[in-house]
KEPA-54444 format. One line per 2 residues: number of its first residue (from 1); their letters; for each residue x, y, z of C-alpha. Coordinates in Angstrom, 3 decimals. Layout:
! KEPA-54444
NUM> a> X/Y/Z ~ ...
This chain:
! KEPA-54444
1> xx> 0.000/0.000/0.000 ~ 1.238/3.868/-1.034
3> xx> 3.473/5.495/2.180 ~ 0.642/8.516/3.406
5> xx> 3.673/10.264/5.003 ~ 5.703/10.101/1.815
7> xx> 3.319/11.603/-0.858 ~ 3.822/10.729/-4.112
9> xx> 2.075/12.627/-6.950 ~ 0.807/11.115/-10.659
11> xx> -0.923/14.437/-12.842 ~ -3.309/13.048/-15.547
13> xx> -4.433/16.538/-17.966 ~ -7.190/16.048/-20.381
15> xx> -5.535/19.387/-22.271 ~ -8.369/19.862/-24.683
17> xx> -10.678/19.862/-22.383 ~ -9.036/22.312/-20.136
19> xx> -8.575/24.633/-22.830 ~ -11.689/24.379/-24.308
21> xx> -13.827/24.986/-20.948 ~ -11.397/27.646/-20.218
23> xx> -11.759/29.432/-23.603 ~ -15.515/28.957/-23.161
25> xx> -15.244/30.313/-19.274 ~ -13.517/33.901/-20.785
27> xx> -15.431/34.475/-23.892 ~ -19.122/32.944/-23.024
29> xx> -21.093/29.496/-22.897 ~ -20.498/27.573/-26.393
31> xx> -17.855/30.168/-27.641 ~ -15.009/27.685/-28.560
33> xx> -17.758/25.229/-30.853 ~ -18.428/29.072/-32.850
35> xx> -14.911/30.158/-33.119 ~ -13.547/26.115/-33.569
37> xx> -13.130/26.869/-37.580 ~ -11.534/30.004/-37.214
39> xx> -8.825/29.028/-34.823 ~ -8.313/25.772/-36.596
41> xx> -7.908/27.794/-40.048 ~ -6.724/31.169/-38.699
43> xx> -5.126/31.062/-35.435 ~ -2.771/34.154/-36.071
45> xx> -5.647/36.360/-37.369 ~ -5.559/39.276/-34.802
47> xx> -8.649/38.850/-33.438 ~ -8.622/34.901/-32.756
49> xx> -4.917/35.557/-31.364 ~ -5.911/38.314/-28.762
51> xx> -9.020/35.699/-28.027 ~ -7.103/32.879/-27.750
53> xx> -4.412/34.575/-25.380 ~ -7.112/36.253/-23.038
55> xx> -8.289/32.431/-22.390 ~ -4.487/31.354/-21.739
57> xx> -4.317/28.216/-19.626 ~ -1.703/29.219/-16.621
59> xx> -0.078/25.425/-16.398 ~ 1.902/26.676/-14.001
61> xx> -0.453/27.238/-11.353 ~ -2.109/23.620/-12.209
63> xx> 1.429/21.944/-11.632 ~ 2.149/24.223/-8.442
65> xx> -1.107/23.234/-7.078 ~ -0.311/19.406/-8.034
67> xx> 3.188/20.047/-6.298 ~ 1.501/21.049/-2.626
69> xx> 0.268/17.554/-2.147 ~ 3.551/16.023/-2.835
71> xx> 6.337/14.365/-4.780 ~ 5.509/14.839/-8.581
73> xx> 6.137/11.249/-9.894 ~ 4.983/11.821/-13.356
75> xx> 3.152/14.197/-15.336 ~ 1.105/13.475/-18.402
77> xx> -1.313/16.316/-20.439 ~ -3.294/14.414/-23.800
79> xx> -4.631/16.409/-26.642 ~ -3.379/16.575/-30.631
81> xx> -0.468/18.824/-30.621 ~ -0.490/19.490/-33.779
83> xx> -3.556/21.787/-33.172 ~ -2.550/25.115/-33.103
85> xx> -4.252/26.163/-29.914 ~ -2.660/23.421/-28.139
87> xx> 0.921/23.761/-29.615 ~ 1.287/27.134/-28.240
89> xx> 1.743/25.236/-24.601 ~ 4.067/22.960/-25.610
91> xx> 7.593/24.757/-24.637 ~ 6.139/25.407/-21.538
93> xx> 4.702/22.180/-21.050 ~ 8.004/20.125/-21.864
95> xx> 9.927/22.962/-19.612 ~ 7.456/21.639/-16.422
97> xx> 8.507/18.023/-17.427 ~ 4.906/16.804/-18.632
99> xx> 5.100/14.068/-21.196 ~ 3.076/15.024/-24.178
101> xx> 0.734/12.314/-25.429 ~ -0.421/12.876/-28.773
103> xx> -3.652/12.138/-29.627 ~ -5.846/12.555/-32.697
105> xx> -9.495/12.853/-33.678 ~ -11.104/9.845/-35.093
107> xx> -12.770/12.119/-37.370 ~ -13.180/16.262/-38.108
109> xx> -14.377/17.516/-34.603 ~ -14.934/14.521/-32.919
111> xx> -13.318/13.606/-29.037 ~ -10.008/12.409/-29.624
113> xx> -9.915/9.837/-27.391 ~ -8.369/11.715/-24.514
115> xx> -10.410/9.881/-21.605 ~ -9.964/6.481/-22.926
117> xx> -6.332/7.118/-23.334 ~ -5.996/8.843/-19.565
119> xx> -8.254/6.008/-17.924 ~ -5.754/3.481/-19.389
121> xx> -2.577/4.934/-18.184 ~ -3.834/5.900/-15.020
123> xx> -4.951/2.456/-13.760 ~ -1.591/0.914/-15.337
125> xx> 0.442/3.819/-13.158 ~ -1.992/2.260/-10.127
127> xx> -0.528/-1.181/-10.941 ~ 3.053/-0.289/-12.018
129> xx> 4.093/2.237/-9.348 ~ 2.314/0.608/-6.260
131> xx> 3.991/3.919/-4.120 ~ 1.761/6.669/-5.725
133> xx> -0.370/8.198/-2.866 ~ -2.128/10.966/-4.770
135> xx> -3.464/11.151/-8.629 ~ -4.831/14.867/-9.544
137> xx> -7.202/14.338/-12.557 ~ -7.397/17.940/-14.739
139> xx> -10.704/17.146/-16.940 ~ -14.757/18.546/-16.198
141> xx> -16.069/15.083/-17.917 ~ -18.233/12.792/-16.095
143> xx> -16.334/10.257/-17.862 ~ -13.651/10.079/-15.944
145> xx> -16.368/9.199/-12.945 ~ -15.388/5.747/-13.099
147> xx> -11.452/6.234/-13.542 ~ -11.591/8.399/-10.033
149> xx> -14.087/6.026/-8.432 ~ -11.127/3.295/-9.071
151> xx> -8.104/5.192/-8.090 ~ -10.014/5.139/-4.677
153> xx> -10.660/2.012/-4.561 ~ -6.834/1.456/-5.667
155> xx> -6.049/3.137/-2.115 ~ -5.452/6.210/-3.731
157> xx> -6.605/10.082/-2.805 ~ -8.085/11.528/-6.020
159> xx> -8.148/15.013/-6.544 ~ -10.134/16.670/-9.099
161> xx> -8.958/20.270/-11.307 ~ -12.014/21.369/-13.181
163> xx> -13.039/24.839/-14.868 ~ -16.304/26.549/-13.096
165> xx> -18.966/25.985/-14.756 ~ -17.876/23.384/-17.439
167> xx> -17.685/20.252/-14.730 ~ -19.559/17.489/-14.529
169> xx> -20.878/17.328/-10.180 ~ -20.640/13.595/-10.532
171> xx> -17.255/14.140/-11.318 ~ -16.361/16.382/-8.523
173> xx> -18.533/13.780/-6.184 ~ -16.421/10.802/-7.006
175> xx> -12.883/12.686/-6.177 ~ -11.511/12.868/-2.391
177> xx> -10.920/17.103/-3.429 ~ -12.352/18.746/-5.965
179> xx> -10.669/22.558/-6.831 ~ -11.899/25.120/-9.267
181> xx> -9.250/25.947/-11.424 ~ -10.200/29.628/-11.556
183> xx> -9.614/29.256/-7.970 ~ -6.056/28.036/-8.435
185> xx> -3.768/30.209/-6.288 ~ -1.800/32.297/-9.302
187> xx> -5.349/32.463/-11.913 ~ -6.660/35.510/-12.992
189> xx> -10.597/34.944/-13.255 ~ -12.075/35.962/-16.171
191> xx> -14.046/39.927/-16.078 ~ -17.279/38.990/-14.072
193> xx> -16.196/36.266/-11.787 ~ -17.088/36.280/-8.165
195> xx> -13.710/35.483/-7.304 ~ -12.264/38.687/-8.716
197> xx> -12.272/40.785/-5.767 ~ -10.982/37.939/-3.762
199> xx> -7.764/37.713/-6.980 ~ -6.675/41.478/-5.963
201> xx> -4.341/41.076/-2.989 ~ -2.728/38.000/-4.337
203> xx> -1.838/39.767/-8.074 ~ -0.587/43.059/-6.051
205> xx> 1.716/40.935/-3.802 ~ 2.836/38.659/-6.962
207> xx> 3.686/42.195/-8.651 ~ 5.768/43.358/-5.288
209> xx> 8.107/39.889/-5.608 ~ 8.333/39.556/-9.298
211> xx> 11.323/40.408/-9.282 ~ 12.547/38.697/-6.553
213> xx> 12.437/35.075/-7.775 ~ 13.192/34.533/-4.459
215> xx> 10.565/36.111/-2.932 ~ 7.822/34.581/-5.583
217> xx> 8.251/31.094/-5.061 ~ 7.974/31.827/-1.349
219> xx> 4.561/33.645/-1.815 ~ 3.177/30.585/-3.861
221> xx> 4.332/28.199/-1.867 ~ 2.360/30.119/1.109
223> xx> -0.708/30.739/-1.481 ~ -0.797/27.006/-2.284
225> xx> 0.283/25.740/1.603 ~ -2.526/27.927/2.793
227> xx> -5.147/27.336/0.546 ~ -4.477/23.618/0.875
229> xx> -4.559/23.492/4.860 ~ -7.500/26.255/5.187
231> xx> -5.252/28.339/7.338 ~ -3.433/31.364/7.447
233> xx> -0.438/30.519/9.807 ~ 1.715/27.733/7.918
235> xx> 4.725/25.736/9.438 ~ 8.149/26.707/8.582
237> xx> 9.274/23.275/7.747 ~ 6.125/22.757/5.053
239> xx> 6.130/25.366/3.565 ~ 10.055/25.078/2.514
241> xx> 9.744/21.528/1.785 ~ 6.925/22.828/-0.498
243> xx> 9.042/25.501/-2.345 ~ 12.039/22.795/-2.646
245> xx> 9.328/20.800/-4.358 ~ 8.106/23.740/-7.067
247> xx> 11.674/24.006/-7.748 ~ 13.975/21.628/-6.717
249> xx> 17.086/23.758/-7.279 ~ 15.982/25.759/-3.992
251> xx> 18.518/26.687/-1.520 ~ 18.950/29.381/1.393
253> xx> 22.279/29.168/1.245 ~ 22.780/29.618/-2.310
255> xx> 20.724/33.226/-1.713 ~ 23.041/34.152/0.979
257> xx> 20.890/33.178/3.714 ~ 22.329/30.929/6.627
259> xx> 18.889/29.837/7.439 ~ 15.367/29.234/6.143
261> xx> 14.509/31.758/8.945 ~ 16.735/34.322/7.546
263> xx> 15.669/33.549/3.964 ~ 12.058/34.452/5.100
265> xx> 12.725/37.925/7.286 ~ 14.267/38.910/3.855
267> xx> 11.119/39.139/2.362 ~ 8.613/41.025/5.116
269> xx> 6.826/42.136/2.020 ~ 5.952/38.980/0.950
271> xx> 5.854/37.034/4.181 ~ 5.383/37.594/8.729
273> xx> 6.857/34.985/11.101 ~ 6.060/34.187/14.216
275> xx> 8.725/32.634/16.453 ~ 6.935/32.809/19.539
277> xx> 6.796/29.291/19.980 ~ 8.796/26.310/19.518
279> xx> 7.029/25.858/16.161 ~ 8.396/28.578/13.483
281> xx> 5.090/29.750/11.743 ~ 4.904/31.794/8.656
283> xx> 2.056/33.897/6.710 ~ 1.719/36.344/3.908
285> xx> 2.017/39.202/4.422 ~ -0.802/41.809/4.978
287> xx> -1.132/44.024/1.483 ~ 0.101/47.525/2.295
289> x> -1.672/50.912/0.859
């Protein structure tokens, strides 16, 4: 049975689908099945570019948010990259280590096959790597009911990434979490979204540390600790062994910091500690005027 105190992390992302519900999320219900010729025929035409790139999936935030529950073991997105739409990600994708599965449609505009595909790999990954703790599904479809229904039976925690609005509830039902991804820590939500007010502080303090890579990666890793845990006040100890797993090349040290600690009163704009205790516990930081 999978180690609960070692987490280990398999990311399953139905791409088209993600992109799709997003594109639909921005621009209104439907709007990807009216503009599907144009982009397929005229993706650089100005005004299906500056369409396409206000609906910009931000796969960043879906692997940082992957990250906070542990040890990425493998990644894997599924669409036809040889779509133009979806080969815009694909520098970015191979940069995050995601193994690109290429898929094609059957037949013009049909489903590619993506769930079949993901349900197949996933249960072999159940089989094959016996240590995975944690499988983070990034699809809205109620068919992958069944494939999360499994991984718990499998032993595993199944957590679900879905875009508002374009998820099936059976789906979000059958997983152990279930996240919005407009409510990813990192997301902008589209012009209208309840969540927008809520966005505000977290875009000004991502402006204050951006540049201070530093100083970002220790505001998401407090974003994602904190929105994972429900809590404002975050141990020390997670929240760097959460920032050395968004980017494994973390050190104090190598920032000129002799401590974690030290590393964190460096950046009172980003973050507060409290050392009152035994416990070290760290926050972000209240947004100044």
């Amino acid at each position: 049975m999978p180690d609960p105190s070692d987490p280990r992390v398999a990311v399953y992302l139905d791409f088209d689908n993600i992109v799709m519900s997003w594109y639909d999320r921005v621009h209104g219900r439907n709007a990807f099945s009216r503009d599907r010729q144009r982009i397929a025929q005229e993706p650089i035409d100005p005004e299906i570019a500056q369409r396409l790139a206000e609906a910009t999936v931000d796969v960043g935030a879906i692997i940082d948010y992957a990250a906070s529950f542990g040890t990425l073991v493998l990644t894997r997105a599924y669409a036809d990259w040889s779509s133009a739409v979806n080969a815009e990600y694909r520098s970015q994708l191979v940069a995050r280590a995601i193994d690109l599965v290429q898929l094609f449609p059957a037949a013009a505009y049909a489903k590619n096959g993506a769930d079949i595909r993901l349900a197949v790999d996933t249960v072999e990954d159940m089989f094959r790597l016996p240590d995975l703790t944690h499988v983070v599904i990034v699809a809205g479809d109620s068919d992958y009911v069944p494939l999360a229904q499994r991984c718990k039976r499998l032993g595993r925690y199944v957590v679900g990434v879905g875009v508002a609005g374009s998820t099936a509830k059976s789906l979000s039902a059958a997983c152990d979490r279930f996240d919005a991804y407009d409510t990813l820590p990192g997301v902008s939500r589209p012009a209208g979204s309840e969540q927008k007010a809520d966005a505000a502080p977290t875009r000004s303090r991502s402006k204050k540390s951006a540049s201070d890579p530093g100083g970002d990666l220790l505001a998401r890793a407090l974003r994602l600790e904190g929105d994972k845990e429900g809590t404002d006040w975050q141990h020390a100890s997670a929240v760097k062994s959460l920032i050395t797993r968004l980017d494994p090349s973390f050190s104090e040290k190598a920032l000129g910091h002799r401590s974690f600690t030290d590393f964190v009163k460096a950046h009172p704009q980003v973050a507060e500690l409290d050392e009152t205790a035994n416990i070290v516990l760290i926050r972000l930081a209240s947004p100044r005027p």
